[in-house]
N, C-alpha and C positions, 0 to 999 in steps of 0.2 A: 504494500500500500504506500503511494506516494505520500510527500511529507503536507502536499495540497490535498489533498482528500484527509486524512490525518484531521488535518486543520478545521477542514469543511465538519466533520466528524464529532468532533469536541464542540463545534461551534452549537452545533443542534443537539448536544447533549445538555449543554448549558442552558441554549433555549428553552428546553422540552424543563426540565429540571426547575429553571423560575417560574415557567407559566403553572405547572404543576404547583408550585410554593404559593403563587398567586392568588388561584383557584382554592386551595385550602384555607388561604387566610381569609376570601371574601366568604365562602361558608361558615369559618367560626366567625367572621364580626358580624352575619346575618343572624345564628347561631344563638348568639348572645346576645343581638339587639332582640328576637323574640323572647328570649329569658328575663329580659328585665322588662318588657312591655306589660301596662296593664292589660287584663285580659278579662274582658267583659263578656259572661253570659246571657243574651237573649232569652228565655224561655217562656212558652208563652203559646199560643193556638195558630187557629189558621191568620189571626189578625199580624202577628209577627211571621211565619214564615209565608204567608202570601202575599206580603208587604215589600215593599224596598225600605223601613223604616232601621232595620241594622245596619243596613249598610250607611243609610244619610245620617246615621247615628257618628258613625265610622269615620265618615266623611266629615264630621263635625268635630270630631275627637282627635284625630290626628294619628301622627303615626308614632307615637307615644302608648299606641293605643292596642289590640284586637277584640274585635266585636264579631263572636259566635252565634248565629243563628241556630238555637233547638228549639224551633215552633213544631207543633204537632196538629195540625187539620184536625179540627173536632173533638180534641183532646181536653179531657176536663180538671176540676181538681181531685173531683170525689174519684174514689176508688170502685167504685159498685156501678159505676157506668156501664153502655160498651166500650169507652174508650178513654180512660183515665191516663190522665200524663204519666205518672211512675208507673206504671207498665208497659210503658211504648220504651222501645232501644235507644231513640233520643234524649233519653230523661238519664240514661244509663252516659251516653255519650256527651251530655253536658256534667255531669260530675266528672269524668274523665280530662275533659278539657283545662279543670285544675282550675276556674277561678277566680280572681279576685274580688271581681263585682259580682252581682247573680241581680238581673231585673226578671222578675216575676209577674206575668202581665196574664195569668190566667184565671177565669171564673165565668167568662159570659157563657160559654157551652154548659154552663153549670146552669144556665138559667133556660135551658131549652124546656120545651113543655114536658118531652119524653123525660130527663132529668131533676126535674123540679122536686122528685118525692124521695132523693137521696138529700135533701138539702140538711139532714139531721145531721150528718157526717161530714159539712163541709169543711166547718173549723178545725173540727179535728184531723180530717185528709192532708187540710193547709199547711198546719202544726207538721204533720210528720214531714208534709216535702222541704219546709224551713229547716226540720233538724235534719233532714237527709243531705243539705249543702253546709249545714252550717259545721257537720262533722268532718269537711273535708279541709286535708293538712293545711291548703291554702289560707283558711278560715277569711273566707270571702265575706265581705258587705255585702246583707242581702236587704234589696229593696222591694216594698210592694208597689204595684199600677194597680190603680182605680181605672180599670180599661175606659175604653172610649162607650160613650154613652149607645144603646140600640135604639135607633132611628122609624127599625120600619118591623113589623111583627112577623113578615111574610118569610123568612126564614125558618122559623119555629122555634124563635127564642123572643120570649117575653121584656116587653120593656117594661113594664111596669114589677116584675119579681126581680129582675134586672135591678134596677133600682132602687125596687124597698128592701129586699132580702140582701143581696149579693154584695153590694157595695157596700152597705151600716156592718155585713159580715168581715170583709175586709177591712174596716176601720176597726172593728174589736181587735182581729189579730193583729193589726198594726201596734194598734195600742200596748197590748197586753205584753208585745214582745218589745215595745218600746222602739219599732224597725223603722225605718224614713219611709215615708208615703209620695208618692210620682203621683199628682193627682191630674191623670190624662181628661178625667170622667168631665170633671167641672170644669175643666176650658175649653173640652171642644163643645158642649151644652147648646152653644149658640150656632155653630158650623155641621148644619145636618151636609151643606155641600158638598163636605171632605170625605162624605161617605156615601155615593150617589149609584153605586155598582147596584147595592139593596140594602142599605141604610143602615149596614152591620161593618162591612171591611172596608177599610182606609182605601182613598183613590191614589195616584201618586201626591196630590197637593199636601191630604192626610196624613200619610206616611212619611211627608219632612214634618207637618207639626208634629207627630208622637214627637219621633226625633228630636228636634228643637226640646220639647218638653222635658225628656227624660237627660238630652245633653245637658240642660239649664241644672237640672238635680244631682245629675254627676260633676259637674263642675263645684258646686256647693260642696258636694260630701267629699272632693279632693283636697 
């Protein structure tokens, strides 16, 4: 082997060699910039994962920040449902996610009419999904949402059990556990607009107020 090839040789071993060195260092500083980011939990129904409202969450928060989406379509609180949040894999997959915030934005499928006659269980269902994050090593702030107010009945969820039952339920457990309250309910009260699909799920305009909303309360609790 000439002493120019030789050369050429070494040349590309050194290349290959930094770019390799390179490529490891920008995966540990990504690495570590997700290690230290706060990591905020979504959880919540169809009104969070059929929304864009984590992401404009996300979008609000910076990159300081990750905001997980574990909504579950139709997902309630109570356990006796057909389809209670802690038994769907999502519910499994946001403890996993580790944590630090946890916003909790479920109870209106609690107020569906097929639903309505487990409501004896609701606080207590609430109760255990609170200890169920709050045993986690992260030991996350967990926040309640007074979800957005129902607009229109045609869905088969009641606005008026909505409202008298569901939400004063949510203020007790707020209460009792002393947890911060996102109160989505009472500001959009006046903006049936923001929910014009069928007067239950945010439109996109909705989905930046949540956002705004619950960004405005995590800023506070930061």
């Amino acid at each position: 082997m000439s002493a120019k090839i030789k050369l050429i040789v070494a040349i590309s071993v050194v290349i290959v060699i930094a770019l390799s060195g390179f490529a490891f260092l920008l995966q540990s500083n990504a690495h570590e910039k997700a290690s230290l980011s706060i990591r905020v939990a979504c959880v919540g129904d169809s009104i969070t994962v059929g929304s864009n409202y984590p992401n404009d969450l996300w979008m609000l928060l910076g990159s300081d920040y990750i905001v997980g989406n574990f909504g579950v379509s139709s997902a309630t609180v109570s356990l006796h449902t057909n389809k209670p949040y802690m038994k769907n894999d999502m519910f499994q997959k946001a403890l996993d996610f580790g944590p630090d915030v946890v916003i909790l934005m479920l109870g209106t499928n609690d107020a569906n009419y097929e639903n309505q006659k487990y409501n004896a269980s609701f606080v207590e269902d609430y109760i255990t999904l609170i200890d169920e994050f709050g045993a986690l090593s992260s030991k996350p702030s967990i926040m309640i949402v007074k979800p957005p107010p129902v607009f229109n009945n045609g869905t088969g969820i009641s606005t008026d059990f909505f409202a008298t039952i569901v939400i004063p339920n949510l203020e007790e457990i707020a209460s009792k556990f002393n947890l911060p309250v996102i109160d989505v309910y009472t500001f959009l009260l006046d903006h049936p607009e923001y929910f014009s699909y069928d007067g239950v799920h945010p439109n996109d305009q909705g989905a930046q107020a949540i956002a705004k909303i619950v960004y405005n309360a995590l800023i506070v609790l930061k």
